[in-house]
C-alpha positions as CSV (number, residue, x, y, z in Angstrom):
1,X,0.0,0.0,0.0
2,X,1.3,3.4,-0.2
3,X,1.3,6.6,1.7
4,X,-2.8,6.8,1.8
5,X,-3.2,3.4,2.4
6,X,-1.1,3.8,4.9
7,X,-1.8,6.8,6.7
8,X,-5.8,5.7,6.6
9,X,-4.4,3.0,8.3
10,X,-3.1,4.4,11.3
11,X,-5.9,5.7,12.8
12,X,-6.1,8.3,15.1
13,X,-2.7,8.1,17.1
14,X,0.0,10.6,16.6
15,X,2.8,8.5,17.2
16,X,1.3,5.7,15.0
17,X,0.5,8.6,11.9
18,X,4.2,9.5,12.1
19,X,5.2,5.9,12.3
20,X,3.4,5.1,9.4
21,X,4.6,7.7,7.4
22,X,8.3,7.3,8.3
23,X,8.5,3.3,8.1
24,X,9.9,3.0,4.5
25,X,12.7,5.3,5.5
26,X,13.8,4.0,8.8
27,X,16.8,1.6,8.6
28,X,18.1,-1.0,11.1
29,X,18.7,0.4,14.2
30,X,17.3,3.7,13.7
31,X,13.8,2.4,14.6
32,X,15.2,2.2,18.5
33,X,16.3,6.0,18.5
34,X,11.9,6.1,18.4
35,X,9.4,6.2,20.7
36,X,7.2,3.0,21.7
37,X,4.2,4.9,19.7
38,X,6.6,5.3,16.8
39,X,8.2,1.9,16.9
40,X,4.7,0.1,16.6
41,X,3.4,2.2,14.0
42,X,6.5,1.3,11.8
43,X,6.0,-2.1,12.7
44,X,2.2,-1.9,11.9
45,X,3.3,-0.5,8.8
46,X,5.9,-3.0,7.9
47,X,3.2,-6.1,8.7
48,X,0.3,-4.2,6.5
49,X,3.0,-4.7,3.8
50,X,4.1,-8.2,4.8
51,X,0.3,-8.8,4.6
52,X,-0.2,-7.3,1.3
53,X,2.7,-9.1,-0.6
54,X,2.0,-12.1,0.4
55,X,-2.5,-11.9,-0.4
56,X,-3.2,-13.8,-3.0
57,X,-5.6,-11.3,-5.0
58,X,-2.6,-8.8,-4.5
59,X,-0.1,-11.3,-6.2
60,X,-2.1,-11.9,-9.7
61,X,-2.5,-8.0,-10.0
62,X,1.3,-7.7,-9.6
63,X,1.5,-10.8,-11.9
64,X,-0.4,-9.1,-14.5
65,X,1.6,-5.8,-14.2
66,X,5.2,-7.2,-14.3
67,X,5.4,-7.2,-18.1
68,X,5.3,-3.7,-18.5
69,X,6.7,-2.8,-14.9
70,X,9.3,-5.6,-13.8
71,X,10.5,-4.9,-10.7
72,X,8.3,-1.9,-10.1
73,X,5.2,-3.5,-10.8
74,X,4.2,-3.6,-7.0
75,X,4.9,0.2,-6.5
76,X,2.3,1.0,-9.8
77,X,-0.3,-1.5,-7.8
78,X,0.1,0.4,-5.0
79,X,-0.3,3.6,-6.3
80,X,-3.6,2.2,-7.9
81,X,-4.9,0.9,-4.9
82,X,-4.2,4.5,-3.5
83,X,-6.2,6.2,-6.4
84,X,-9.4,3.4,-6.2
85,X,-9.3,4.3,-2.4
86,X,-9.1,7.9,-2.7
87,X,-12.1,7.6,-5.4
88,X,-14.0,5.5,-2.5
89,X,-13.4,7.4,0.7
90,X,-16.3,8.1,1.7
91,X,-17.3,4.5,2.0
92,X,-14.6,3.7,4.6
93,X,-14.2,7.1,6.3
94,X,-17.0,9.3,7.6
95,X,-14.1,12.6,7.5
96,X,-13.4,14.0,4.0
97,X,-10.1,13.4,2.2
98,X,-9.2,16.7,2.0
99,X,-10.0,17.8,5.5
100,X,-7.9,13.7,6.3
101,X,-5.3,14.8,4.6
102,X,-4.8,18.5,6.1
103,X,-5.0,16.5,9.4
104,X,-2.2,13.9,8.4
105,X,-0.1,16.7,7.3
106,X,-0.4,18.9,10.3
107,X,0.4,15.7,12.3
108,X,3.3,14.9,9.8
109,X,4.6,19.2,10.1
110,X,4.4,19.1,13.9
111,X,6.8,16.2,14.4
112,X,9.1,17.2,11.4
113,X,12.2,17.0,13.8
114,X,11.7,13.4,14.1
115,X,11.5,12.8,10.7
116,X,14.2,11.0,8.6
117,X,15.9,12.4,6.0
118,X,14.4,11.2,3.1
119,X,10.8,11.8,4.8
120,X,12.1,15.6,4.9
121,X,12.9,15.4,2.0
122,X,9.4,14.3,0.4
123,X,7.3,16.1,2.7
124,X,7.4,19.6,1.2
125,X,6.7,18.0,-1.9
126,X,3.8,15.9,-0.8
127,X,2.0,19.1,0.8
128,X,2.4,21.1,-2.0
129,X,1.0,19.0,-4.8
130,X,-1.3,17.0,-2.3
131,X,-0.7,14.1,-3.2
132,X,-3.1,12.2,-0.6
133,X,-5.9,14.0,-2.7
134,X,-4.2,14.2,-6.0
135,X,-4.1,10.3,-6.7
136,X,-7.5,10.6,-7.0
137,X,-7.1,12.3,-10.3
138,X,-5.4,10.8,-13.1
139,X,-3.3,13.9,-13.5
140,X,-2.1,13.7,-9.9
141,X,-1.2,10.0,-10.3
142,X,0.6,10.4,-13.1
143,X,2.7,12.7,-11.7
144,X,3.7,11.0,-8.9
145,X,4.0,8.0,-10.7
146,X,6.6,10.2,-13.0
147,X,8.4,11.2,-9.9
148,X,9.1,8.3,-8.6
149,X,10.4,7.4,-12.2
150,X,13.0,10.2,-12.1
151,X,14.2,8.1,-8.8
152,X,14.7,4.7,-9.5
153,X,18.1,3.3,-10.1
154,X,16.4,0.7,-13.2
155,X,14.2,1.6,-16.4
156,X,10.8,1.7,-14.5
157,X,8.3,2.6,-17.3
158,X,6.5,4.3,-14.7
159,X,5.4,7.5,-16.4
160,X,3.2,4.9,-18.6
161,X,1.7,3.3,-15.7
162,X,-1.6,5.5,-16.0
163,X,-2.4,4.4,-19.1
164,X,-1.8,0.9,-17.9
165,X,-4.4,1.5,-15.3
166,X,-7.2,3.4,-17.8
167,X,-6.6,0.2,-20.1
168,X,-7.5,-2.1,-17.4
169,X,-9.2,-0.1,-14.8
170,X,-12.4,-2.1,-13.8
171,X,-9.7,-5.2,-13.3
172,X,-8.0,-3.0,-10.5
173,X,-10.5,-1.4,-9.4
174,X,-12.4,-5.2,-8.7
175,X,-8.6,-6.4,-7.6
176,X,-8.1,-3.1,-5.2
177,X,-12.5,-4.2,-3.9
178,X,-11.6,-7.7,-3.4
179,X,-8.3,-6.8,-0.7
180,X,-9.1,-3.4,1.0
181,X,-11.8,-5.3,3.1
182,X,-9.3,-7.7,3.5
183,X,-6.6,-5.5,5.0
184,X,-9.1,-3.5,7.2
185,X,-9.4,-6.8,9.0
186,X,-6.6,-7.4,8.8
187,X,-5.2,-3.9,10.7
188,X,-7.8,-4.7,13.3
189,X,-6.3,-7.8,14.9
């Protein structure tokens, strides 16, 4: 899942928002210079994605995207999964996205000190092109799927990924119905 996914998530808890956020960019020991709030929101984090690459519905979508996105082809899925859920928030939150995601990023701004690098790094960039309410939008998607291809070390083919998804969409969009419920139950044990 990525950073809406994520951050939905969390829940309420400070600690656990930042946690969440921060988990992709906290290495080794790092996680023990955290607080006990912190630590088990990485590590909720890092089982939601333990959970999610090894769900069988999850799998055959990555499957089917490998062709065109090799090694990346779990990054477009979860990017997709991001944009079906920001298209369906209001069946699994009762706050709107935008007023969520001014929440997650006053959270996110208020314990920038704690942050590591590279999550200083993308913040600024996250608030300003929003991207929490932007992958909603094909637009939005597409660039930050074409950011994230100005980063990666390989050939991604991610600027294509959009038109991947419009190509295919009620596949995902079934794929991304089938595992969400999944995952909420899963964050809830």
């Amino acid at each position: 899942m990525n950073f809406l996914a994520h951050l939905y998530l969390a829940g309420d808890n400070p600690e656990s928002i930042i946690g969440n956020f921060i988990a992709d960019h906290v290495k080794g020991s790092a996680i023990d210079t955290y607080s006990q709030g912190i630590i088990k929101g990485i590590r909720f984090h890092r089982s939601v994605d333990e959970f999610t690459d090894n769900n069988d519905i999850v799998n055959e979508a990555v499957v089917r995207l490998r062709p065109d996105f090799r090694k990346y082809a779990g990054v477009v899925l979860d990017m997709y999964y991001d944009h079906f859920l920001a298209n369906a928030w209001d069946e699994y939150s009762n706050e709107e996205l935008i007023d969520f995601t001014r929440r997650m990023y006053r959270v996110i701004k208020s314990s920038h000190h704690l942050l590591p690098a590279r999550s200083k790094y993308i913040l600024p960039y996250m608030m300003a092109d929003n991207w929490l309410v932007n992958y909603k939008y094909f637009d939005g998607l597409h660039k930050a799927l074409s950011g994230i291809s100005r980063r990666t070390k390989f050939e991604s083919n991610l600027e294509s990924a959009v038109e991947n998804l419009k190509g295919d969409y009620d596949y995902y969009k079934e794929s991304f119905n089938q595992f969400f419920p999944q995952l909420i139950e899963f964050s809830r044990t």
